[in-house]
N, C-alpha and C positions, 0 to 999 in steps of 0.2 A: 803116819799111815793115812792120817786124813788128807791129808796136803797131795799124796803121791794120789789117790783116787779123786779130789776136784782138779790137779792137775792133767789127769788123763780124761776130764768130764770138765770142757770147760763151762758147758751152760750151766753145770756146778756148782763152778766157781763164781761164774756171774751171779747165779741166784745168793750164795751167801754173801759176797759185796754187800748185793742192793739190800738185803738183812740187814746187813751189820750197816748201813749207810741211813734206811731210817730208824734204828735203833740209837743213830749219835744225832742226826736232825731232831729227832722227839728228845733227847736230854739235853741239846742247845736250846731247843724251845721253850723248855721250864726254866732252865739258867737266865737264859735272857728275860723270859716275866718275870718270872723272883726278884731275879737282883739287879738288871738292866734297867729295864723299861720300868720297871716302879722305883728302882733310885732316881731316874732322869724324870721321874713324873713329880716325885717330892722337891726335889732339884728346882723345876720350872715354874711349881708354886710358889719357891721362897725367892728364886732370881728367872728373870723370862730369858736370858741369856742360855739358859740350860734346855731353852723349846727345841735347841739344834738335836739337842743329843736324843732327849726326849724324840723327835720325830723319826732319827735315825734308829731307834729302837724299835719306834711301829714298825718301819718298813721292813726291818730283820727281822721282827715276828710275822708279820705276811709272809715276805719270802721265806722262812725255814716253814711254814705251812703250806706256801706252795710247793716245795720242796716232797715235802711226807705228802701231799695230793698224789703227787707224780711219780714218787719211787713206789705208791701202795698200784698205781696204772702198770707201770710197769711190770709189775709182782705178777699182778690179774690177769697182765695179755702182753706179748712179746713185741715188744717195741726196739724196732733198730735203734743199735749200738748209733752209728752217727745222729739218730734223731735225738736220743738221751743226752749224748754229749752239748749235745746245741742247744736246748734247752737246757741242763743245769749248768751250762757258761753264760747262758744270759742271766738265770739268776742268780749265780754265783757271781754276777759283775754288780745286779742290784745290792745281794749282801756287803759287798765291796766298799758302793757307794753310801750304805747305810754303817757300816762302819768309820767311814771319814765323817760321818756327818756326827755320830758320837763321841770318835775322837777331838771332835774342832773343839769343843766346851773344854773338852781335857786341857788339850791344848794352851787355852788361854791360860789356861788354871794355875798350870806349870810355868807359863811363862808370869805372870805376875807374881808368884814366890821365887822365881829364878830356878826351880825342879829342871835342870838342863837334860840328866838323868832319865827323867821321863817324858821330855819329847824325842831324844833317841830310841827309845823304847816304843813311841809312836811310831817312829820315821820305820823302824825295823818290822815291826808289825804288821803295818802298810805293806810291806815288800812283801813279806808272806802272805797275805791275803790275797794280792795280787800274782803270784807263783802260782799262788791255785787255782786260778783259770787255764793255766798252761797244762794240757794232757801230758803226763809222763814225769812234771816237776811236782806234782803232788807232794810225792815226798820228801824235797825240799822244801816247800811252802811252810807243813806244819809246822817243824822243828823252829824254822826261822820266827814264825809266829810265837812258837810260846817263848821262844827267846826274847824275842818283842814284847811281849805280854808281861814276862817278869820283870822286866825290866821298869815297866809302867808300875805295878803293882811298888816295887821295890822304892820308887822314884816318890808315889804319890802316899806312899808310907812316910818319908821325911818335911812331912807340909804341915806346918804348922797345925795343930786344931784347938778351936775355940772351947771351953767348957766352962761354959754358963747357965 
């Protein structure tokens, strides 16, 4: 019943999106300081090799904070559809490039235990990340992503670890 009255009201429906849009930007945001941006911070202490990812961490927490700046503007005052767009594809490109930049430490990581696994899991990733800048392939993007993602996770589960 909900769906058939924000479908007949679509400023509606745009209102609960941009809801439900800084409601997952604000739970990317803790995710990624929790476990991102302070693993790549402990990371860079013990190897400087890991500053890449570390940095690419800052920039995704700026950007998902620029992000909730701009969906709470929008909420406050009605800001054209083409303007939104354009602005979260710019930062949705920075997110992008702050996710290759935390991916590249993986990367190497994988590649000197031979984890083939999980640089597929990057390569696949990457493509989703990138889908999401395209209006309309949104929902392609995700899926591809956490397809990506498990892949990583599954991949960097098999790497040897040290317990000393």
């Amino acid at each position: 019943m909900a769906l058939i009255v924000m479908y007949q009201d679509p400023s509606l429906f745009l209102l609960v999106g941009r809801i439900l849009d800084l409601i997952n930007n604000a739970i990317s945001l803790v995710i990624t300081y929790m476990n991102i941006y302070n693993g790549f911070l402990e990371l860079s202490k013990i190897d400087k090799t890991y500053g890449l990812g570390f940095g690419g961490s800052l920039i995704r927490l700026i950007a998902l904070l620029s992000l909730m700046v701009f969906d709470s503007i929008v909420l406050a005052i009605n800001v054209p559809a083409i303007t939104g767009y354009v602005i979260k594809d710019v930062i949705g490109a920075v997110i992008v490039i702050a996710w290759a930049l935390m991916f590249t430490p993986i990367y190497r990581l994988s590649n000197a235990f031979n984890a083939k696994p999980t640089n597929v899991g990057i390569i696949i990733a990457m493509v989703g990340y990138a889908l999401d800048l395209v209006p309309g392939i949104v929902l392609i993007g995700a899926p591809i992503q956490f397809i990506g993602e498990g892949i990583i996770v599954h991949g960097l589960g098999k790497l040897p670890v040290s317990r000393s």
